[in-house]
MARKOLSE-748150 format. One line per field, with one value per residue: residue in three letters; residue number from 1; x, y, z of N, C-alpha, C in turn. Coordinates in steps of 0.02 Angstrom, whole numbers. Layout:
// MARKOLSE-748150
r	ALA	...
k	NUM	...
nc1	X	...
nc2	Y	...
nc3	Z	...
cac1	X	...
cac2	Y	...
cac3	Z	...
cc1	X	...
cc2	Y	...
cc3	Z	...
//
This chain:
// MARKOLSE-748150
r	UNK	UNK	UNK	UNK	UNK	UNK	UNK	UNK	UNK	UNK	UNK	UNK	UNK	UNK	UNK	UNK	UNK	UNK	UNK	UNK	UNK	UNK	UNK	UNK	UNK	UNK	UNK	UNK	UNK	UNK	UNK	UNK	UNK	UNK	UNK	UNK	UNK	UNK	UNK	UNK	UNK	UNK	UNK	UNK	UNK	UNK	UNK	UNK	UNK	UNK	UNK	UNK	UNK	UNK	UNK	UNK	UNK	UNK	UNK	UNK	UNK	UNK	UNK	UNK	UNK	UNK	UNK	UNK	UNK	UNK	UNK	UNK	UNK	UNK	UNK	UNK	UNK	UNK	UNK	UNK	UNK	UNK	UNK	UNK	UNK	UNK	UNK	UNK	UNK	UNK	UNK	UNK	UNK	UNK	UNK	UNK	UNK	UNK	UNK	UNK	UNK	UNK	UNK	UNK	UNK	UNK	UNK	UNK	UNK	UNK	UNK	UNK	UNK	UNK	UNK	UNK	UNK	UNK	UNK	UNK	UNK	UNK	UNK	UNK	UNK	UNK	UNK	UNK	UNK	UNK	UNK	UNK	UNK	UNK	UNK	UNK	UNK	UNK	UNK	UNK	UNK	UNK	UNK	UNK	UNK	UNK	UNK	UNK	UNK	UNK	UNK	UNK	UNK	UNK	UNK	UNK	UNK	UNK	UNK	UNK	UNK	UNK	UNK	UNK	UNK	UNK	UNK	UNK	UNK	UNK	UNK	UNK	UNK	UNK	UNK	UNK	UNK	UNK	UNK	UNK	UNK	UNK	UNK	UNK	UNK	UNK	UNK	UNK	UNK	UNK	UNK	UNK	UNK	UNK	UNK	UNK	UNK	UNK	UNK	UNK	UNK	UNK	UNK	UNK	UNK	UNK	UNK	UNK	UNK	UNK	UNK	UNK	UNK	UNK	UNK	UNK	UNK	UNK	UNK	UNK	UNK	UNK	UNK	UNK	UNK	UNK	UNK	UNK	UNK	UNK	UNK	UNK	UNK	UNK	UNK	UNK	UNK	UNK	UNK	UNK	UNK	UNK	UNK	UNK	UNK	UNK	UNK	UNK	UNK	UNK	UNK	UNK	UNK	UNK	UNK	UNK	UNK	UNK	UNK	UNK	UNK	UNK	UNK	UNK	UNK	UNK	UNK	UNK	UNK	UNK	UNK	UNK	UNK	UNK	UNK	UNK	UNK	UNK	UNK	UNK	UNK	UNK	UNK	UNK	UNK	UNK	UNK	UNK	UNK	UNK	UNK	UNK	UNK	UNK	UNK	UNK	UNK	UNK	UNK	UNK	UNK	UNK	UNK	UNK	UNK	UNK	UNK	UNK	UNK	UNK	UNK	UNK	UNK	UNK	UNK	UNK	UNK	UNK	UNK	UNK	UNK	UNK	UNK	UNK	UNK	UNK	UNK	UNK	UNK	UNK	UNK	UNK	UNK	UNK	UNK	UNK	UNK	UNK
k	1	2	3	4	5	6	7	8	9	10	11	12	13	14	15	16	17	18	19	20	21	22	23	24	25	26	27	28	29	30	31	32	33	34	35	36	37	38	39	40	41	42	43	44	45	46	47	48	49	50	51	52	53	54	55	56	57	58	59	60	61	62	63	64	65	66	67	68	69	70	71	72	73	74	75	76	77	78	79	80	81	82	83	84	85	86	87	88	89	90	91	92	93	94	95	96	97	98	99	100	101	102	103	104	105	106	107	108	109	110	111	112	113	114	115	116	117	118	119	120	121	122	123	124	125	126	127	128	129	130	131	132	133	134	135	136	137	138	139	140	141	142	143	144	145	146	147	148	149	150	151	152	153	154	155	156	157	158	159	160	161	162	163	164	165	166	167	168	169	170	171	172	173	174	175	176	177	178	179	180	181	182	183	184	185	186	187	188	189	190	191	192	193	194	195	196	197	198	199	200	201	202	203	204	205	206	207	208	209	210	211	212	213	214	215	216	217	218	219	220	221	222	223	224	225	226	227	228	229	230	231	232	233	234	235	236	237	238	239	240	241	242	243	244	245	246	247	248	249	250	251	252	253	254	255	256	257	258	259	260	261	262	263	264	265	266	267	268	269	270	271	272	273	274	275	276	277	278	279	280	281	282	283	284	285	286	287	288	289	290	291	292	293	294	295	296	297	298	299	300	301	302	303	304	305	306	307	308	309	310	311	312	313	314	315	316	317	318	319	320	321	322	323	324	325	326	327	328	329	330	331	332	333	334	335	336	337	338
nc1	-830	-720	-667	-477	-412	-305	-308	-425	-364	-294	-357	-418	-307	-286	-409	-404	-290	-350	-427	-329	-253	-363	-409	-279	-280	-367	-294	-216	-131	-144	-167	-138	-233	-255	-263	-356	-450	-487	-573	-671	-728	-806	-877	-958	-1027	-1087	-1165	-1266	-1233	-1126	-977	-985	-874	-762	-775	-801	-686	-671	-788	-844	-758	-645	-673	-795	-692	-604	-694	-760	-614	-611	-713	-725	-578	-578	-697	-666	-538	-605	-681	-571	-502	-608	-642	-528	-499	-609	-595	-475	-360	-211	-185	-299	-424	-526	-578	-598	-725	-781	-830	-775	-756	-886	-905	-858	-885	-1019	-995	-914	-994	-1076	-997	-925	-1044	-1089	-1181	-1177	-1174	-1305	-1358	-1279	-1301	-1291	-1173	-1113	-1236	-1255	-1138	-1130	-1254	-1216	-1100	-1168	-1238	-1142	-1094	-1223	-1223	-1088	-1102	-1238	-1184	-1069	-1127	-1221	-1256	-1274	-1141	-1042	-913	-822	-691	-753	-845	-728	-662	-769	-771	-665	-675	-762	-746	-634	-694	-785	-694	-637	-748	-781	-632	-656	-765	-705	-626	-680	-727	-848	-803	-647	-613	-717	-661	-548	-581	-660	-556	-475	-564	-576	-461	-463	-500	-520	-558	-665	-779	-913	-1046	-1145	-1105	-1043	-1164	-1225	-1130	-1125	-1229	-1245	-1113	-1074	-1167	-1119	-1017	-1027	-1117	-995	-913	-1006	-992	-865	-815	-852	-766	-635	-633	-654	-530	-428	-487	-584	-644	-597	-678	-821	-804	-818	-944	-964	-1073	-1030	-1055	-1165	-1110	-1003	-1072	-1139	-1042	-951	-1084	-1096	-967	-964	-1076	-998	-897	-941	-1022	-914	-824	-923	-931	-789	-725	-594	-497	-339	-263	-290	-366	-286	-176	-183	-256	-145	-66	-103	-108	-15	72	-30	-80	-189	-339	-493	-603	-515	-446	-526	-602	-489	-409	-520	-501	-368	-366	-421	-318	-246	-299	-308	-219	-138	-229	-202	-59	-58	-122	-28	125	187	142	86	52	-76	-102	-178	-296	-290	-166	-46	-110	-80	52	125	52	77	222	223	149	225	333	253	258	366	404	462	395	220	103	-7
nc2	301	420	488	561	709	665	538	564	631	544	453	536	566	445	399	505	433	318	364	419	293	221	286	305	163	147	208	151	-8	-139	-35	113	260	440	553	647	609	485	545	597	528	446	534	579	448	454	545	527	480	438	428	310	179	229	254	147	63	109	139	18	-107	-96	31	-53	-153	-88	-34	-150	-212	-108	-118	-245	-282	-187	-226	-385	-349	-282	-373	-458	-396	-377	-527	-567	-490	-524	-680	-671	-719	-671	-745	-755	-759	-714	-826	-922	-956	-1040	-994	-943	-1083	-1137	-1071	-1098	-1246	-1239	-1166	-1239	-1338	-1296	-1244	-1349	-1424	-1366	-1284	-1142	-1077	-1063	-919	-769	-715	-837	-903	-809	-790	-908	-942	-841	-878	-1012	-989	-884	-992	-1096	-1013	-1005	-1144	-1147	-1048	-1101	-1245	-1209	-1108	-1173	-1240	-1168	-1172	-1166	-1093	-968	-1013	-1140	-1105	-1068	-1225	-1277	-1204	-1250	-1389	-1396	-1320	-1411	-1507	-1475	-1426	-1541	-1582	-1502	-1506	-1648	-1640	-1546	-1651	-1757	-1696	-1695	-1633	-1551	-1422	-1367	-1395	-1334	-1232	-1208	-1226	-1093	-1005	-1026	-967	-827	-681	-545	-515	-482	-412	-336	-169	-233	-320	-247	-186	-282	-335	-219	-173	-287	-282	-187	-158	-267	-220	-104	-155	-228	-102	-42	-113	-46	0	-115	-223	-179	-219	-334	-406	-389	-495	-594	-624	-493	-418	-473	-415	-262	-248	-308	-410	-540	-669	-625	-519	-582	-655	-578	-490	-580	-634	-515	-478	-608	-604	-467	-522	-657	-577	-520	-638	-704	-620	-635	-751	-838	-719	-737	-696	-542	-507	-557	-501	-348	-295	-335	-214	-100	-110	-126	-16	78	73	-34	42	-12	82	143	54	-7	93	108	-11	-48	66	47	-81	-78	-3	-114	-210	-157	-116	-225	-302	-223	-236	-361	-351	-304	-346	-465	-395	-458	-584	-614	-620	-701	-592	-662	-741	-639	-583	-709	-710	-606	-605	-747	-726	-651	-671	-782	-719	-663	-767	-769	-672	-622	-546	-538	-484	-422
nc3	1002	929	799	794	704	661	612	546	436	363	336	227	145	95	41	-58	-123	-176	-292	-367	-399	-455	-561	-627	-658	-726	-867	-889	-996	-1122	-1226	-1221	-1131	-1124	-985	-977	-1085	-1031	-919	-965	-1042	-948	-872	-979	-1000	-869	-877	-970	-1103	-1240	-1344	-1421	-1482	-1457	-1311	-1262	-1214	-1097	-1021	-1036	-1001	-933	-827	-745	-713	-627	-524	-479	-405	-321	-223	-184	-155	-42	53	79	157	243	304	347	448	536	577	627	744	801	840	887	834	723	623	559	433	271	212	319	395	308	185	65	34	17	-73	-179	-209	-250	-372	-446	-475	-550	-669	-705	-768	-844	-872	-828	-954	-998	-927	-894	-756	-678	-622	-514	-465	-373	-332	-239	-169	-126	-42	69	141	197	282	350	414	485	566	631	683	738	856	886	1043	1208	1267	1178	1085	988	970	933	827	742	737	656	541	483	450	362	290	252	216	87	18	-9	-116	-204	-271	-310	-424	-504	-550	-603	-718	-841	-960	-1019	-1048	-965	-842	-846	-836	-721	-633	-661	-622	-467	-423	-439	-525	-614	-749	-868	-802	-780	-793	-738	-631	-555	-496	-449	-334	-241	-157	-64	-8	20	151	215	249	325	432	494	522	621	726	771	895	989	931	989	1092	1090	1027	1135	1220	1258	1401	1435	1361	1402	1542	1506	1473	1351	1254	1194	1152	1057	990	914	866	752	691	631	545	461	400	336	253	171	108	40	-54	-142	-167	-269	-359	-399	-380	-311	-216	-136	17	20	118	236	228	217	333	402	384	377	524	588	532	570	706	819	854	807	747	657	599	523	427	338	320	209	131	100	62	-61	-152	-128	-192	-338	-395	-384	-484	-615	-604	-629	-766	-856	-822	-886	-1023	-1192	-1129	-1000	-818	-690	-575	-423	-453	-423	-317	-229	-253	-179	-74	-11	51	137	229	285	331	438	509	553	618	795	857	915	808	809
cac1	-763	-725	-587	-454	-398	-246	-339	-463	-314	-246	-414	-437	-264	-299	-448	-348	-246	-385	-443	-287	-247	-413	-395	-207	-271	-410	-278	-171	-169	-113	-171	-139	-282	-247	-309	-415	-496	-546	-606	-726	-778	-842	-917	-1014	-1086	-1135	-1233	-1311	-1219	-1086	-933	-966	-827	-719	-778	-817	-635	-653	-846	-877	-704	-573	-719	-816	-659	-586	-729	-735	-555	-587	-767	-686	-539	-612	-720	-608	-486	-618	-695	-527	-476	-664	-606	-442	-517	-670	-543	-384	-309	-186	-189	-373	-443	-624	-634	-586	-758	-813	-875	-760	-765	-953	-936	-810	-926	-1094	-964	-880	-1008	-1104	-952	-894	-1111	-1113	-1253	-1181	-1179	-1375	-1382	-1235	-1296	-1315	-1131	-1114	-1295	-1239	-1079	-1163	-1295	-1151	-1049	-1197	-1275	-1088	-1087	-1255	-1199	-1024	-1133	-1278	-1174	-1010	-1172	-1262	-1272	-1232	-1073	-983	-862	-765	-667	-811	-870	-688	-652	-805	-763	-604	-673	-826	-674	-580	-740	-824	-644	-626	-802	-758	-573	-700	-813	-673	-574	-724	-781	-832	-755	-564	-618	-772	-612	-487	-633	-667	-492	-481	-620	-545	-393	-490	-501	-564	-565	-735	-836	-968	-1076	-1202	-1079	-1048	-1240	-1242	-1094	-1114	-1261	-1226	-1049	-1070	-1200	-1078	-943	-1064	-1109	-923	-916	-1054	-975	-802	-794	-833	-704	-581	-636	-650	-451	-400	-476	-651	-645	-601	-734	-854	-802	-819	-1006	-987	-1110	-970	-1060	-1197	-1100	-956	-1103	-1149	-990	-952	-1126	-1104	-899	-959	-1104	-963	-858	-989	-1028	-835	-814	-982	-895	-711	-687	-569	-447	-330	-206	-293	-419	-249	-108	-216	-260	-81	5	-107	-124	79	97	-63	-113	-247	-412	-521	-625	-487	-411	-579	-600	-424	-426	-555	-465	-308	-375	-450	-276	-191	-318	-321	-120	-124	-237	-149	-4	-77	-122	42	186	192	68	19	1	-102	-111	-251	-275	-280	-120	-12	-98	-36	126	123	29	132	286	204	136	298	370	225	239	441	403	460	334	144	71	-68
cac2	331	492	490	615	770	658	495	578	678	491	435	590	531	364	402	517	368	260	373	419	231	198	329	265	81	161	242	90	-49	-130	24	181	294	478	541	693	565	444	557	637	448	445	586	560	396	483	585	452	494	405	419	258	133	268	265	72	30	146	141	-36	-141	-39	58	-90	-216	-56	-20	-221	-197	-80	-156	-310	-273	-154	-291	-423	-310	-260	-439	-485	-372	-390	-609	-580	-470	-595	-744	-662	-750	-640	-768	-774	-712	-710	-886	-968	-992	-1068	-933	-946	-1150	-1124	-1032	-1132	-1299	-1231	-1133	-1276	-1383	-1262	-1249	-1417	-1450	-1335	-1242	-1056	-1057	-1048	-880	-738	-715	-917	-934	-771	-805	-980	-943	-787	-940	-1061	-945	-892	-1075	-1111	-977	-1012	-1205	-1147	-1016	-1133	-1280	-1181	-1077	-1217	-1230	-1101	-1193	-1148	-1022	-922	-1070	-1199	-1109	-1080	-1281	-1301	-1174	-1295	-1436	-1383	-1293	-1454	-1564	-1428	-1432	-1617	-1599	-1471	-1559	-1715	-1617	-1525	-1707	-1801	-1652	-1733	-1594	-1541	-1348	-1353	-1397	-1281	-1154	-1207	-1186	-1033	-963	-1040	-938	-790	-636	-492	-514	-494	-408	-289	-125	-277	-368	-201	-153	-359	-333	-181	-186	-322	-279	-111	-185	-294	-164	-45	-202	-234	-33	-13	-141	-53	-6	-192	-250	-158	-239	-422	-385	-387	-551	-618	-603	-405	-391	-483	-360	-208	-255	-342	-479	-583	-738	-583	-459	-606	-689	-538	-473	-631	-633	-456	-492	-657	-554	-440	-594	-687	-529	-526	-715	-726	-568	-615	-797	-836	-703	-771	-649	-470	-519	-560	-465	-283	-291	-324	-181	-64	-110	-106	75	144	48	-55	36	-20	146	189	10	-50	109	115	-44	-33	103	4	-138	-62	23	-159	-246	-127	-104	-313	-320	-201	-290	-441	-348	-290	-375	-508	-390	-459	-616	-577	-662	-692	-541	-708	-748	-587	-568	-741	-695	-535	-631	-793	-686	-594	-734	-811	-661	-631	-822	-794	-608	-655	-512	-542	-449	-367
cac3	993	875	754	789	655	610	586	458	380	354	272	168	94	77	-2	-127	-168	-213	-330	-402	-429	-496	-642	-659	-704	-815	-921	-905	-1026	-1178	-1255	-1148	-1136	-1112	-911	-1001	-1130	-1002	-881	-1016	-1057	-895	-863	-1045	-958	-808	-913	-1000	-1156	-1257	-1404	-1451	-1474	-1426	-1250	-1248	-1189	-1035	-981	-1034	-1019	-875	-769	-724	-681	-575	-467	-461	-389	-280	-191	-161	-108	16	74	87	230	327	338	373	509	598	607	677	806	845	851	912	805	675	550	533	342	271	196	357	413	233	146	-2	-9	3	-139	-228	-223	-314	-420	-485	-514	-617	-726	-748	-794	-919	-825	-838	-998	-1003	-908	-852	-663	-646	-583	-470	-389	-353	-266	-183	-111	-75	21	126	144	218	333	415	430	513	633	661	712	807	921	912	1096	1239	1278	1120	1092	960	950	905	779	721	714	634	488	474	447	323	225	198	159	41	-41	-78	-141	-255	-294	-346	-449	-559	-579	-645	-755	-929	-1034	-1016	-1046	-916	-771	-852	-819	-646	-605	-677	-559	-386	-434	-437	-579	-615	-820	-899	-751	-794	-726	-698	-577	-498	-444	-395	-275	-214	-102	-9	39	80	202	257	286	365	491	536	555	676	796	782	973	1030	897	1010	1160	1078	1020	1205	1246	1258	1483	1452	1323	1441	1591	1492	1454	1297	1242	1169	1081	1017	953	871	797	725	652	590	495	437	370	272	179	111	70	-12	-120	-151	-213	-308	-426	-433	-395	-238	-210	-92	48	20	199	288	220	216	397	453	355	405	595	598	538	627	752	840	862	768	741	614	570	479	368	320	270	169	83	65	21	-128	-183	-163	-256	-393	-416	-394	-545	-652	-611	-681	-838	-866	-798	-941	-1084	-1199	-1088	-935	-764	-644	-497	-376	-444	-419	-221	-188	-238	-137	32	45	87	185	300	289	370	510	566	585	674	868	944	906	751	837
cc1	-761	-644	-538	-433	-325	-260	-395	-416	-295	-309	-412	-372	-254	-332	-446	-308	-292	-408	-375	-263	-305	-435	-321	-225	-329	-362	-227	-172	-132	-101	-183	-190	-257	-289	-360	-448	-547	-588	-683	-767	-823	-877	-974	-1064	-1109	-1164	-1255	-1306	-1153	-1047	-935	-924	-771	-733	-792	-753	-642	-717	-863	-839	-668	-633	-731	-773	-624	-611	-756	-685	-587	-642	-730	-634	-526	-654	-702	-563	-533	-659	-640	-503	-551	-648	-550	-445	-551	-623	-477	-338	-262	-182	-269	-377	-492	-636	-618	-650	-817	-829	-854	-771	-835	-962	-910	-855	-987	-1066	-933	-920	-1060	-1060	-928	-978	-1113	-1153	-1233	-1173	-1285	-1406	-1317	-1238	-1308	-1268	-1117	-1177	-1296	-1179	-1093	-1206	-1259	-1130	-1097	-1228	-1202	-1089	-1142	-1242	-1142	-1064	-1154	-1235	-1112	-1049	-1221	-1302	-1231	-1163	-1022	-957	-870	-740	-658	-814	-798	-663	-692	-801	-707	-622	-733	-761	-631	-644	-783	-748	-619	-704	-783	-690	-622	-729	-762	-614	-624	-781	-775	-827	-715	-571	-661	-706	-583	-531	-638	-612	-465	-518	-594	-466	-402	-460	-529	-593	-664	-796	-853	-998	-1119	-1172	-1076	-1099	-1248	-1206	-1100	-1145	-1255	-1171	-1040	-1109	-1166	-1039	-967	-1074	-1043	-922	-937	-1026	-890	-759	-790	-778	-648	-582	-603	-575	-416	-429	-553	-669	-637	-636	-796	-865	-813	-905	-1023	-1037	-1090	-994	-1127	-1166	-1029	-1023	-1126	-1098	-973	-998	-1100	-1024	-907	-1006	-1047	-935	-884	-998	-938	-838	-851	-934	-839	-697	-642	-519	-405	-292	-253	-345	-363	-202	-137	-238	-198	-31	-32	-145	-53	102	50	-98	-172	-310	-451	-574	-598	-448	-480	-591	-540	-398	-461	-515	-401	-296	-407	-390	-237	-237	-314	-248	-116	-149	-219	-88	-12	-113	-76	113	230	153	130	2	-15	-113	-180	-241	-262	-184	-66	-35	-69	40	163	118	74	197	274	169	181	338	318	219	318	443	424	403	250	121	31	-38
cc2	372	483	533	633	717	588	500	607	598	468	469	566	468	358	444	478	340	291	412	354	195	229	303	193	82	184	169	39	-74	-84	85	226	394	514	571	647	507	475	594	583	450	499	590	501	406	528	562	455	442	432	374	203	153	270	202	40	69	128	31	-122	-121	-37	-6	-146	-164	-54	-88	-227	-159	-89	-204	-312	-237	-211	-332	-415	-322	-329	-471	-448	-388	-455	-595	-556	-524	-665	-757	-697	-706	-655	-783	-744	-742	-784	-938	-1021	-1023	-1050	-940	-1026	-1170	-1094	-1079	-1197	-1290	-1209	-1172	-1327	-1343	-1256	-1299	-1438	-1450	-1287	-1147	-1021	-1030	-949	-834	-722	-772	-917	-863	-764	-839	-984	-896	-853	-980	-1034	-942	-955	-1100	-1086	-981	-1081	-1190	-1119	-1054	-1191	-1270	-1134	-1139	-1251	-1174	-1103	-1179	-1091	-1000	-993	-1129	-1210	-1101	-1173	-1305	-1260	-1220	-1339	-1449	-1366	-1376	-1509	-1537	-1423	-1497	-1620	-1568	-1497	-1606	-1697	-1585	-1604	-1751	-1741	-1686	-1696	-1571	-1460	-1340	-1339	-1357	-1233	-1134	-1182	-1131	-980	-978	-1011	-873	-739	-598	-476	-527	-460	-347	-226	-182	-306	-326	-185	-235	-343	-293	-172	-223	-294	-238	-129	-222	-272	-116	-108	-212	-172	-22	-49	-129	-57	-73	-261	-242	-185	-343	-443	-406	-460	-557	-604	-527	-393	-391	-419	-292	-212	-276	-405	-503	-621	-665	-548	-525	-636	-641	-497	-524	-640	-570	-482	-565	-628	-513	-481	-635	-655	-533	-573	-724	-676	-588	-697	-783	-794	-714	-691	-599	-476	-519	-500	-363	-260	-268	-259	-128	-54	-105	-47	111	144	10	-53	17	35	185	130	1	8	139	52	-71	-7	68	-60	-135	-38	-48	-209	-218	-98	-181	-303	-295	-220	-354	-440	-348	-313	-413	-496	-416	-527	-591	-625	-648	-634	-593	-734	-706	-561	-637	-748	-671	-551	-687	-766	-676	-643	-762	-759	-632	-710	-821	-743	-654	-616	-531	-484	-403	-321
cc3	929	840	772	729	606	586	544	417	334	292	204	121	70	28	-64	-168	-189	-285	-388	-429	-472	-580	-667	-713	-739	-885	-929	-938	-1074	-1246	-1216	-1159	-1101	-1035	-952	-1048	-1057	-950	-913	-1039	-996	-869	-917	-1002	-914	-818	-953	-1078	-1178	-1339	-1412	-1444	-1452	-1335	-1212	-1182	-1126	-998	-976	-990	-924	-810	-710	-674	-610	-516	-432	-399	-310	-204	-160	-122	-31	78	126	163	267	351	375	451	577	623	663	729	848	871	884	884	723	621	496	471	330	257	250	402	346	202	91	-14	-8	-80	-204	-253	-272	-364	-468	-494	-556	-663	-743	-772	-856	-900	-832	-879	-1020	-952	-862	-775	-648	-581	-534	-419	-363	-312	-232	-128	-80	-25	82	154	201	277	368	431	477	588	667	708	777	862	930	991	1148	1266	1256	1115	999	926	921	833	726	672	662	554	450	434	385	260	178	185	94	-27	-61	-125	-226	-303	-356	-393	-511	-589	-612	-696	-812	-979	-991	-993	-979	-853	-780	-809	-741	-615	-596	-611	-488	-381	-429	-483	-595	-692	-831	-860	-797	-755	-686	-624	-519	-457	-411	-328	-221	-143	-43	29	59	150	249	285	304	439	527	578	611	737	803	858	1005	1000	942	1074	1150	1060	1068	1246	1258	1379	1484	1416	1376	1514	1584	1465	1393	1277	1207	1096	1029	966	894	825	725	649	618	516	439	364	327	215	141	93	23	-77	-179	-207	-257	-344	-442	-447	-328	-249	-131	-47	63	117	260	279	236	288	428	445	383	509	601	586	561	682	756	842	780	697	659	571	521	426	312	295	227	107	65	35	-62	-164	-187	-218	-338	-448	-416	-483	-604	-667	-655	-755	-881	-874	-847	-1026	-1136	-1135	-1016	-879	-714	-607	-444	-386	-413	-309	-220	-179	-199	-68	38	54	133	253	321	350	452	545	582	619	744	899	874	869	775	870
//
């Protein structure tokens, strides 16, 4: 399926907004940065040059947590909208089949140890491994035989979720320092404070990989939408192509969580807003939210620089503010979200 003239016009402005909001919350701050200064910061570092301390707060500080922001939140959507297709279910979102309390478990007991203090990629390669370790346990045991559905491996994401989260629970209540748990907590709340270019070249790969995998199966997204018997009839290979998308939409998720920490909503709420003003296919829902998921993560975490400067709030805090409304309001809808 081919985009039409007014569904790339829609991108091309989408993708104008992202980068207009992404220079916005570079200049934004407790100290405002002029646009022409920071765009000259950046352009100096992409010529492998530098002003110094003068260009620190933009290339080293801002840049890095933006394009953070805007990965992730990209991510995030289109993992979320590929689930809700595979599952038919509207409320589905990325860490439903364990991916984030995969991540959350190795994550929190490297920080209540002590352990990530010995090395900055300990605790982002460790909830990158959790997450996936989770997600082939949820696959392996919900395909486990040819009997199983959608459904299976659904229950079985359930039920991994709530024993991976008393584990974790257990692990931050018997931490033997006070600060180690604050910390943990901190991180299952998810944040974008402190990220790096390093975190960026970690994330990136994967999740583009992952959001190129969702991509490629956007046509049988549109089939699996309509019901697993009209996928089947239209020549879909159902349990193939969900195991697939599935795999593909927890690699970007994984990448996601290992960089930020759990951000909660942006997987559900980013799907629904833009499948309600432009429709269903997929073709045009998955790189549209992409793009909008990168403008709400990146206006969330600005928000949560802002709102209260000097004190500053998590980005996890400010989406859950934003998504439990917003779920609130699509479980009292009477007609069906999709």
């Amino acid at each position: 399926m081919i985009l039409s003239r007014r569904q790339i016009r829609w991108l091309m402005v989408l993708a104008a907004a992202v980068t207009v909001g992404a220079v916005a919350a570079i200049c934004i701050g407790p100290v405002n940065v002029p646009t022409s200064t920071a765009l000259h910061a950046v352009g100096r570092m992409l010529a492998g040059t530098s002003d110094g301390a003068r260009d620190a707060l933009i290339t080293q500080i801002r840049l890095p947590r933006i394009l953070i922001s805007i990965l992730v939140g990209g991510g995030l959507s289109v993992a979320g909208a590929a689930m809700q297709a595979v599952f038919g279910n509207p409320l589905a979102e990325p860490g439903i089949t364990g991916v984030s309390a995969g991540a959350a478990v190795i994550a929190a007991g490297l920080i209540v140890t002590g352990m990530v203090g010995a090395t900055s990629w300990l605790l982002p390669v460790g909830a990158f491994v959790g997450a996936l370790g989770a997600t082939a346990i949820v696959q392996g045991v919900g395909y486990g035989r040819a009997s199983r559905s959608t459904a299976s491996l659904l229950l079985v994401g359930m039920a991994l979720n709530s024993f991976l989260g008393a584990i974790t629970a257990a692990l931050i209540a018997n931490a033997p320092d006070a600060e180690n748990a604050r910390s943990a907590m901190f991180w299952l709340n998810g944040d974008l404070t402190g990220r790096t270019m390093a975190d960026v070249w970690m994330v990136v790969a994967p999740l583009m990989i992952g959001v190129s995998g969702v991509l490629f199966f956007a046509r049988e997204l549109n089939m699996l939408a309509l019901g697993e018997a009209t996928a089947q009839s239209a020549g879909v290979n159902v349990r193939l192509v969900s195991n697939l998308v599935l795999a593909f939409a927890a690699l970007a998720t994984a990448a996601g969580v290992a960089a930020t920490g759990i951000i909660a909503f942006v997987g559900l709420v980013v799907p629904h807003l833009v499948r309600l003003v432009f429709g269903a296919d997929h073709t045009f829902l998955l790189p549209a939210s992409f793009l909008v998921g990168a403008i709400f993560l990146t206006s969330a975490d600005t928000a949560a620089r802002m709102i209260f400067n000097p004190v500053v709030l998590q980005t996890g805090t400010i989406t859950s503010l934003i998504g439990a409304p917003f779920l609130l309001f699509l479980v009292l809808r009477k007609k069906d979200p999709r």
